[in-house]
N, C-alpha and C positions, 0 to 999 in steps of 0.2 A: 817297761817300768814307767816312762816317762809317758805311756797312753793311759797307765791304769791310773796315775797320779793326777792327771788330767779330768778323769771321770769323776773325780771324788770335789770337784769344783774350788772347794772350799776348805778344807782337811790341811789345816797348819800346821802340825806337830808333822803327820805324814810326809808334808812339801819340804820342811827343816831338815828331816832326816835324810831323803832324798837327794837332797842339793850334797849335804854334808859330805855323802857315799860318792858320790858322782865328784865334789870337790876336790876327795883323798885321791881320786883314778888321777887327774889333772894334775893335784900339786905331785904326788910321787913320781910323775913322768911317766903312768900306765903300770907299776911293780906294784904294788899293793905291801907286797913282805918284804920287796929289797933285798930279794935273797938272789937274786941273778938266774932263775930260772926260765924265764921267759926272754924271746930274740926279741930283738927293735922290730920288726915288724910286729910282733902280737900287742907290745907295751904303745906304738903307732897307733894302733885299731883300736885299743881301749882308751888311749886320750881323745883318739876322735869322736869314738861313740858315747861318752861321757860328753863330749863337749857340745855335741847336736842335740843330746838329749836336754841338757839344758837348756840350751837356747828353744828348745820345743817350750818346755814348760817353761820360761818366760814369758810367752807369747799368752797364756793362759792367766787373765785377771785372776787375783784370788791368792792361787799359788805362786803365782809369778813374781809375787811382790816379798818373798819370804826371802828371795836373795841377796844376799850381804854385798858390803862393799868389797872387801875379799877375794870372795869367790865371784865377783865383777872381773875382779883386777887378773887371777889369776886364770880366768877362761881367757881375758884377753891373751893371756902369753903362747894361746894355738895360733896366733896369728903370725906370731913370729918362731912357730915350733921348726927345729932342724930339718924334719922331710916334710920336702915341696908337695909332696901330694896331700898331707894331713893339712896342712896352710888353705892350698886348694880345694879341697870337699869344704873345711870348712868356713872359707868365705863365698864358697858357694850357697851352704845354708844360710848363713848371715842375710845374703844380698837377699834369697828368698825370702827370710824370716821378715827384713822393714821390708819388704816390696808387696807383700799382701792388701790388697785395696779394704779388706773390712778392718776397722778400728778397732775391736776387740779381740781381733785376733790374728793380729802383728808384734812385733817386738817393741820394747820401749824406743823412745828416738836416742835415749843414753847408746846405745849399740851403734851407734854410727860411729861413733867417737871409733871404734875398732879398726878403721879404716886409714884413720893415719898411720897405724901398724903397721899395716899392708907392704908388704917386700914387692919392689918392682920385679 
């Protein structure tokens, strides 16, 4: 979703809905319905895969810029998420995300700030 959203360069309304869906996975903690169907590992893998996808499509001028202060605040709280491996993949992506040497297609320098989250 986060490569097709990508190809559309420009497509605001597409980029708002995107974030929003990707948002809802983040703040519900991975349940969508909250109905207890899903284990912590599966509700794990969709906060992180929500979380990388966005940070992909921030990197993307255009669409990148469609993201709220919010859904800022609340991608940051994977940094401090309860399993160490979700924390881990994705300050893995992060570090890759600002370490890109092309300027148009790195993360804002706001993404750093993520780092004083960072659990030793």
């Amino acid at each position: 979703m986060a490569r097709w959203l990508l190809g559309l360069k420009k497509d605001v309304m597409s980029a708002q809905k995107t974030f929003r869906m990707l948002h809802a996975f983040i703040k519900q903690k991975g349940d969508l319905l909250e109905q207890g169907r899903l284990s912590a590992a599966e509700m794990s893998w969709l906060r992180l895969s929500a979380g990388t996808a966005m940070l992909k499509i921030c990197e993307q001028k255009g669409v990148g810029d469609q993201f709220t202060a919010e859904q800022f605040y609340n991608l940051s709280q994977l940094m401090v998420d309860p399993v160490p491996e979700v924390r881990e993949a994705f300050t893995k992506k992060l570090h890759k995300g600002l370490n890109k040497g092309i300027p148009h297609k790195c993360l804002p320098l706001d993404f750093m700030g993520y780092y004083v989250l960072e659990k030793q």
